[in-house]
C-alpha positions in Angstrom: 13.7 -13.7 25.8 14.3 -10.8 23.6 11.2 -9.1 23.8 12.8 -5.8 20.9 11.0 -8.0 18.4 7.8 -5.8 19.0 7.3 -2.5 20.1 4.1 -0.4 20.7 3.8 2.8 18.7 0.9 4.9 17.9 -1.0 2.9 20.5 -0.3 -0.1 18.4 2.1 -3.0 18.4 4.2 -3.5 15.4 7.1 -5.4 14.6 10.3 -3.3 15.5 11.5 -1.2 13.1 8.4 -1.9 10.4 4.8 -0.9 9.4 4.2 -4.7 10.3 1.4 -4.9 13.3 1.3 -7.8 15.5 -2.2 -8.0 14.9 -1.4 -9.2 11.2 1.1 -12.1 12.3 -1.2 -13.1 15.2 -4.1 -13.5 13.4 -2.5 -15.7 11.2 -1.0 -18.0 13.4 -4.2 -18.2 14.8 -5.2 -19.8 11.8 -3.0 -22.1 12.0 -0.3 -20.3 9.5 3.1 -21.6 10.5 6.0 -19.2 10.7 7.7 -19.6 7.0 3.8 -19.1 5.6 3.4 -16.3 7.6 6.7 -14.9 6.1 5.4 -15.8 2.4 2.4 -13.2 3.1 5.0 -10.6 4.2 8.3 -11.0 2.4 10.2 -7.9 4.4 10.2 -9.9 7.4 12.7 -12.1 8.4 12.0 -15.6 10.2 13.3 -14.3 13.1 11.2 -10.9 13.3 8.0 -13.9 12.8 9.2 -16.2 15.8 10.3 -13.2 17.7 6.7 -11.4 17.3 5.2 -14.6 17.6 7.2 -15.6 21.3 6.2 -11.9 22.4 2.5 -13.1 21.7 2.8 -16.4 23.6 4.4 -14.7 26.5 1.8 -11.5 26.7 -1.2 -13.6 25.6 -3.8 -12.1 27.7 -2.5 -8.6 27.3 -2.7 -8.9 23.4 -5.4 -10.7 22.9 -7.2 -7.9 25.3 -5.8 -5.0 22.8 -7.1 -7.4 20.1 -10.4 -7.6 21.5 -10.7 -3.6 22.5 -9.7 -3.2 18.6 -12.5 -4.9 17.0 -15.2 -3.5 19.2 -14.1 0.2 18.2 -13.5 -1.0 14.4 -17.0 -2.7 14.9 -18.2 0.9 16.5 -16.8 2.9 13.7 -18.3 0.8 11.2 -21.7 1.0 12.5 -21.3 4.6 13.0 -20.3 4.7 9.6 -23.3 2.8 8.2 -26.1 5.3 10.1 -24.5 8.1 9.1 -24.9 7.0 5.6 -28.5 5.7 6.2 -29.4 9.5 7.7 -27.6 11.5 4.9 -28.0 9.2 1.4 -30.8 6.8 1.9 -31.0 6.3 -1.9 -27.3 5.3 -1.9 -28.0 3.1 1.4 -31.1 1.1 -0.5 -29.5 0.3 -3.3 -26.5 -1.0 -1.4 -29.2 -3.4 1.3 -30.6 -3.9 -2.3 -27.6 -5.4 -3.6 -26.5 -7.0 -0.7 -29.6 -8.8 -0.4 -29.5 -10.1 -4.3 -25.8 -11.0 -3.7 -26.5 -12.8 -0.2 -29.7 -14.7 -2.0 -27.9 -15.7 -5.2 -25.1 -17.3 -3.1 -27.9 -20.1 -1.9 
């Protein structure tokens, strides 16, 4: 199998030679995308590049889905860090934002 469909960079795995990350293609075939859908969401990618990422994922599953996992956690981290430090330093900004998150979450019902 020709495995130059992905490479990691940055700490990151992307499809050769693009900004593409794997994360994007493998998140969609996780939903059930098929390969020419998948292409339809990112035109500059050939079938090929999609099958070829997408055979890299099936063969490293456990390994990517691992750096998948380890991903959301610090995005998760990040965000929460994020969200107290805006709490601490504009608490009038934060209330109106639970405010309107609140009016928006109870208008949905």
């Amino acid at each position: 199998m020709n495995q130059g469909y992905v490479e990691n960079r940055d700490g990151g795995y992307f499809v050769s030679g693009t900004r593409i990350s794997l994360d994007s293609i493998v998140y969609a075939f996780r939903r059930g995308a098929s390969p020419e859908t998948i292409k339809s969401s990112f035109p500059a990618l050939t079938l090929e590049q999609i099958y070829g990422a997408i055979a890299f994922y099936l063969s490293k599953q456990s390994e990517v889905d691992e750096y998948l996992r380890k991903s959301e956690e610090a995005y998760e981290a990040a965000r929460q860090a994020n969200h107290e430090q805006l709490r601490r330093e504009k608490p009038d900004l934060w209330e109106r934002l639970m405010r309107a998150k609140e009016e928006r979450r109870t208008s949905r019902r």
